[in-house]
N, C-alpha and C positions, 0 to 999 in steps of 0.2 A: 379752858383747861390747857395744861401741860401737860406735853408729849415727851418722853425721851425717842432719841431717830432710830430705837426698836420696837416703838408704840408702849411701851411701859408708862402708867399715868404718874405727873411727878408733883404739879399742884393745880388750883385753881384759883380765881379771882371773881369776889362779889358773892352776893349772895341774892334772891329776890326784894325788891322793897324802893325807899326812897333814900334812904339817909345812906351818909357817906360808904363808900363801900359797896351797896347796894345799888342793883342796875333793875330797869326795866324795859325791854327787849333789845339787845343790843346790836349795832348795826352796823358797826367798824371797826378795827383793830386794829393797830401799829404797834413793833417794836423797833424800838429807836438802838442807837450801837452799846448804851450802855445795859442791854435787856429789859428796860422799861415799858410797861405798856399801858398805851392810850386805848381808852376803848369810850367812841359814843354810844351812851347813854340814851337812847332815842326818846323813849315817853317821858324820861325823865328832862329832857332838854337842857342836856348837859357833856361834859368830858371829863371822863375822870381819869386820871393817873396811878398805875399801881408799879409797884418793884418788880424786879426777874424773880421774887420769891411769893410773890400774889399779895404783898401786904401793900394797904390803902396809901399811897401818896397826898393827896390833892384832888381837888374838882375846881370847875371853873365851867361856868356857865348859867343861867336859868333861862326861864322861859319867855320868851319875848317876841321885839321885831327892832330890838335898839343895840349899838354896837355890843359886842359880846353876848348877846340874849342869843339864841335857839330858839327853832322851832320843829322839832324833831331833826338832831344832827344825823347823818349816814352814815359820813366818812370821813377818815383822820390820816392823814400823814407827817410825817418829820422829815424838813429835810435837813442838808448836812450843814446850814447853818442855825439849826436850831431855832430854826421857824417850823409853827403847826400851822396845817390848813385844817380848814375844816368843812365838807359839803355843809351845810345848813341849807336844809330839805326843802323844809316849808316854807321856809324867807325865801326861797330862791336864789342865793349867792353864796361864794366863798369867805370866810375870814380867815383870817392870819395873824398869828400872836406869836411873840416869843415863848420859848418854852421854859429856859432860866433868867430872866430879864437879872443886871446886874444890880446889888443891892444899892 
């Protein structure tokens, strides 16, 4: 959920479930400088990407043990060159992906 910095609630992002949009316990969250936010997906073994207005951008991930697969993600950051990390729990490592790769 969103906050205004007098606690006033402004939106939300996701809803329960599996399909896009939809999260299943979530376990990390980043917002990047454009207001966008990352948030791992954990049972669902994934990251998904939403707007500063909670509308569904993108995912990227499934369940696995092979590059880009999850295995229950935790944790997400952006850094300032538009690389994500990502804990991947259960695999035991970090990945790193671009976040806008050039078309």
């Amino acid at each position: 959920m969103k906050f205004s910095n007098n606690g006033t609630f402004i939106t939300q992002w996701g809803s329960g479930g599996t399909g896009n949009g939809q999260l299943s316990t979530t376990k990390g969250v980043f917002v990047d400088s454009e207001g966008n936010v990352y948030v791992a997906d954990y049972w669902n073994c994934r990251i998904q990407k939403f707007s500063a207005n909670g509308g569904f951008i993108g995912t990227w991930g499934t369940k696995g043990t092979g590059d880009g697969q999850f295995n229950t993600p935790k944790g997400v950051v952006v850094d300032q060159g538009d690389y994500i990390y990502i804990a991947d729990t259960s695999n035991s490592r970090i990945q790193k992906f671009i976040v806008n790769p050039a078309p």
